[in-house]
C-alpha positions, 0 to 999 in steps of 0.5 A, spaced: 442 501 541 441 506 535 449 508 536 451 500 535 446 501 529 449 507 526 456 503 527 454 496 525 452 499 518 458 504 516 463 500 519 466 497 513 466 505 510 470 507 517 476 501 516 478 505 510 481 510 515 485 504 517 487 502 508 489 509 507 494 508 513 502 506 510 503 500 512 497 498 513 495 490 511 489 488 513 491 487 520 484 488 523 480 484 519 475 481 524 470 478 520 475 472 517 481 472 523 475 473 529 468 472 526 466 470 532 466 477 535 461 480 530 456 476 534 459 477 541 460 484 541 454 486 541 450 481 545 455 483 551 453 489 549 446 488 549 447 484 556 450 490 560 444 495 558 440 490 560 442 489 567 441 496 569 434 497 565 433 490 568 435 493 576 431 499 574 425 496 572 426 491 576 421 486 572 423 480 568 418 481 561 423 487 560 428 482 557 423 478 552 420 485 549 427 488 549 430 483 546 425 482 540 425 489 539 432 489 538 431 483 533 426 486 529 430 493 529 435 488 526 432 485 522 429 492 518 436 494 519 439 489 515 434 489 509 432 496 508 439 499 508 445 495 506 451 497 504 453 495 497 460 493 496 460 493 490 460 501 490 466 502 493 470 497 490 468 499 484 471 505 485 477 502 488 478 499 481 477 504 477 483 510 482 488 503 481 487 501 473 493 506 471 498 504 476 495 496 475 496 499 468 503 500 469 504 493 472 501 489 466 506 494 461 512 492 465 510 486 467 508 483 459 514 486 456 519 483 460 516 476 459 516 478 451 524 477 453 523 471 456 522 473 463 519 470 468 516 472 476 512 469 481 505 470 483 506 473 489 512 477 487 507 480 481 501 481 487 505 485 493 507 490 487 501 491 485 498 494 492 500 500 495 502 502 501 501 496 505 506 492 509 509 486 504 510 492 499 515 495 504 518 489 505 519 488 498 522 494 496 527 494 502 528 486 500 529 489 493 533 495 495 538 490 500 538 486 493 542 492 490 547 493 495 551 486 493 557 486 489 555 480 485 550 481 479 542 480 481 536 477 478 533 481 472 527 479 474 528 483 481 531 489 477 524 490 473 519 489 479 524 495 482 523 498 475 515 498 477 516 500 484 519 507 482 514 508 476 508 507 481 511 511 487 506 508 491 512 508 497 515 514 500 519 512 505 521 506 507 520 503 515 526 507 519 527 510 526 532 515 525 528 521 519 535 523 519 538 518 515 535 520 509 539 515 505 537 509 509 530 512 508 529 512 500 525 507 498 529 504 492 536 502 491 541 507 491 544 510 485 550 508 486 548 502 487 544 501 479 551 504 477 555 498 480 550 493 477 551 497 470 559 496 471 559 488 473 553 486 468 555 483 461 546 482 460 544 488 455 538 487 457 538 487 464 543 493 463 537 496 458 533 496 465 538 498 469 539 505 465 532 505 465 532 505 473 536 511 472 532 515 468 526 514 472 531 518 478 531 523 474 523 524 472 522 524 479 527 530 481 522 532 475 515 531 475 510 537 478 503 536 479 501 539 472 502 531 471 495 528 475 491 532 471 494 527 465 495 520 468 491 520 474 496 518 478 495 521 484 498 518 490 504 518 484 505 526 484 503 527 491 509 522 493 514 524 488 513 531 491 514 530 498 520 526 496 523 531 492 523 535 498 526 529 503 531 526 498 536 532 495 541 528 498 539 522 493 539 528 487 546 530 489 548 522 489 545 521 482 548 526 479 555 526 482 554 518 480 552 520 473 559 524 472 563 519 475 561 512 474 568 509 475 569 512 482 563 508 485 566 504 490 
């Protein structure tokens, strides 16, 4: 009984294994999808401790005495040591401010341009890691590959998705793609979209896109010490040493913009 207590009371903190995961989205969150197992678990737990206790001791006041000590205990449980929220979402808020920072800079300035995006589209960037953020940016990367121009909107939140860095890899089975792997839209790709778009404004961001490429080829991680971003620089490294191709790619695109086929 004392472990169950241990474990009702620090559960919470331990789901944050789960929220450090990439690609983790809330997929376990039984206290709204099955509430009903916070009361079931521990009360078939309780039933199978007491049957043996009950076979050992064989006599039925054993359940009422053990039963209302296990209320009681609950009870001083609940109120003398509850875990306060509020401390670790507190927390959550303050590391996350700079790359929300980031989002509510892009996302104004676009919209002083007369930009406009969707509720939902501005909320998945802003996470980090989870599945949907996954699934955003492999949607915006396929989104790059057309050969007609694409929505400007879609450029800026590709814009965010590499100023935060938030993603090292997208979701693939084959490691030694590490083109297929690159979490944004191929270098070749922006360059095609600068060549068939007449909409400076969206060009502005598309050669933005490119600068960004280049700082992450860049950045060290004497910058944490300076924005706080560290989720940013720790990614922005590993991807300096998986991506060289990409490198390769920007590099040669940025020579010969007019061989991009």
């Amino acid at each position: 009984m004392t472990l169950i207590y241990v474990v009702s009371r620090t559960g919470s903190n331990l789901t944050w294994i789960l929220f450090g995961m990439d690609g983790y989205d809330d997929h376990l969150n039984l206290s709204s999808e099955f509430p009903l197992l916070l009361f079931l678990l521990p009360t078939v737990f309780f039933l199978n401790i007491w049957s043996g206790i009950r076979l050992s001791f064989r006599s039925g006041g054993w359940f009422l005495k053990s039963l209302g000590v296990y209320i009681v205990l609950s009870a001083i449980l609940a109120f003398s040591s509850p875990i306060d929220q509020r401390g670790l979402n507190d927390s959550w808020n303050e590391y996350m401010a700079p790359y929300n920072q980031i989002v509510d800079n892009e996302i104004e300035k676009a919209q002083s341009k007369e930009l406009q995006f969707s509720e939902k589209a501005v909320e998945t960037i802003r996470f980090n890691r989870k599945e949907r953020v996954v699934k955003q940016a492999k949607a915006l990367k396929e989104r790059f590959t057309s050969k007609t121009p694409i929505p400007t909107d879609s450029v800026v939140l590709e814009l965010i998705a590499i100023k935060k860095t938030t993603i090292r890899a997208l979701d693939s089975k084959n490691w030694n793609d590490k083109t297929g792997n690159w979490p944004f839209a191929l270098p070749k790709d922006v360059y095609r979209q600068i060549s068939i778009s007449d909409d400076s404004t969206k060009n502005d961001y598309l050669r933005e896109i490119l600068t960004e490429y280049e700082s992450i080829f860049k950045d060290d991680w004497d910058m944490v010490r300076e924005s706080g971003l560290s989720d940013k620089y720790f990614n922005r490294t590993f991807i300096q040493r998986w991506y060289k191709e990409i490198f390769l790619e920007l590099q040669h695109s940025k020579e010969s913009p007019d061989t991009i086929d």
